[in-house]
C-alpha positions in Angstrom: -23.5 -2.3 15.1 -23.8 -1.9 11.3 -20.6 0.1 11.2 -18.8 -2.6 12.8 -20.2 -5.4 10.4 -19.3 -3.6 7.6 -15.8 -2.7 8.6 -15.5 -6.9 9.1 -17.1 -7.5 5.7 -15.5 -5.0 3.9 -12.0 -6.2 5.3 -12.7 -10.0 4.4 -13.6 -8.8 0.8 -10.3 -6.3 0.5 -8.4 -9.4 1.9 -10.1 -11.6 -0.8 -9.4 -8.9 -3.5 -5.8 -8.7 -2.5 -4.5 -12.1 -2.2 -6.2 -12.4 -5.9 -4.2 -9.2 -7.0 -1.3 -10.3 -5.4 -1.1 -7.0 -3.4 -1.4 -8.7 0.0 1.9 -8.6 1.2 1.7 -4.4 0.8 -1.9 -3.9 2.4 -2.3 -3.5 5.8 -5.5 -4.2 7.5 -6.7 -0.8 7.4 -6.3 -0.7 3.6 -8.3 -4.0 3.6 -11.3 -2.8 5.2 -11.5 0.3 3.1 -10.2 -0.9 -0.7 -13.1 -3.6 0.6 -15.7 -0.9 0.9 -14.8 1.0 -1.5 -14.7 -1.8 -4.0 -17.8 -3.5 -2.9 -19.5 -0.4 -3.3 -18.2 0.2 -6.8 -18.8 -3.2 -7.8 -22.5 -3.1 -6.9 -23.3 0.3 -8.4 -21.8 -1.2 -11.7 -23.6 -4.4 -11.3 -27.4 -2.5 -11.1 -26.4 -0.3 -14.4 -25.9 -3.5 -16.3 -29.1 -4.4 -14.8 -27.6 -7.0 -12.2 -29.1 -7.8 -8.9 -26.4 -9.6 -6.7 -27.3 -10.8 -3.4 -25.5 -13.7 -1.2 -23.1 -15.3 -2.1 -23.4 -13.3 -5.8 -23.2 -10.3 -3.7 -19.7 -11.5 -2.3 -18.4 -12.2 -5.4 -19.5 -8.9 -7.2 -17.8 -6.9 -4.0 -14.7 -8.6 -4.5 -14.7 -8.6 -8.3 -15.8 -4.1 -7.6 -12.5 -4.4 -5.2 -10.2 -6.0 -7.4 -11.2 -3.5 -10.1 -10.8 -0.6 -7.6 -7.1 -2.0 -6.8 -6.4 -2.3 -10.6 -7.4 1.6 -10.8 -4.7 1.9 -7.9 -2.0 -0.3 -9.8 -2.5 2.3 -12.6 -2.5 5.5 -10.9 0.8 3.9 -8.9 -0.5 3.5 -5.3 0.7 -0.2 -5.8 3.7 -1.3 -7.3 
């Protein structure tokens, strides 16, 4: 069951992310769900070395904010144009 919340989690946060970014239009649902993930997961491991602990709604916001981060990596290394 965890495995299934997170997929749905991590997909509304890469859906979040993308629409921000403006890459909506060329993610799929699939690349949602794991630039979400991903992202979240990035975003909280930098938010507890600068010594912040986000949870709620603060942890939504600092998994999109670690998404959108992850899919300006991506626009740099040209996965999205």
């Amino acid at each position: 069951m965890g495995i299934v919340v997170t997929a749905i989690v991590g997909g509304i946060i890469g859906w979040l992310a993308s629409i921000v970014m403006k890459t909506n239009a060329q993610m799929g649902i699939i690349a949602n769900v794991i630039v979400g993930i991903v992202g979240s997961a990035l975003g909280h491991y930098l938010a507890g070395v600068m010594g912040i602990a986000a949870g709620g709604l603060g942890g939504l916001l600092v998994g999109v904010a670690g998404a959108v981060l992850l899919i300006v990596i991506l626009k740099a290394l040209g996965v999205f144009s």
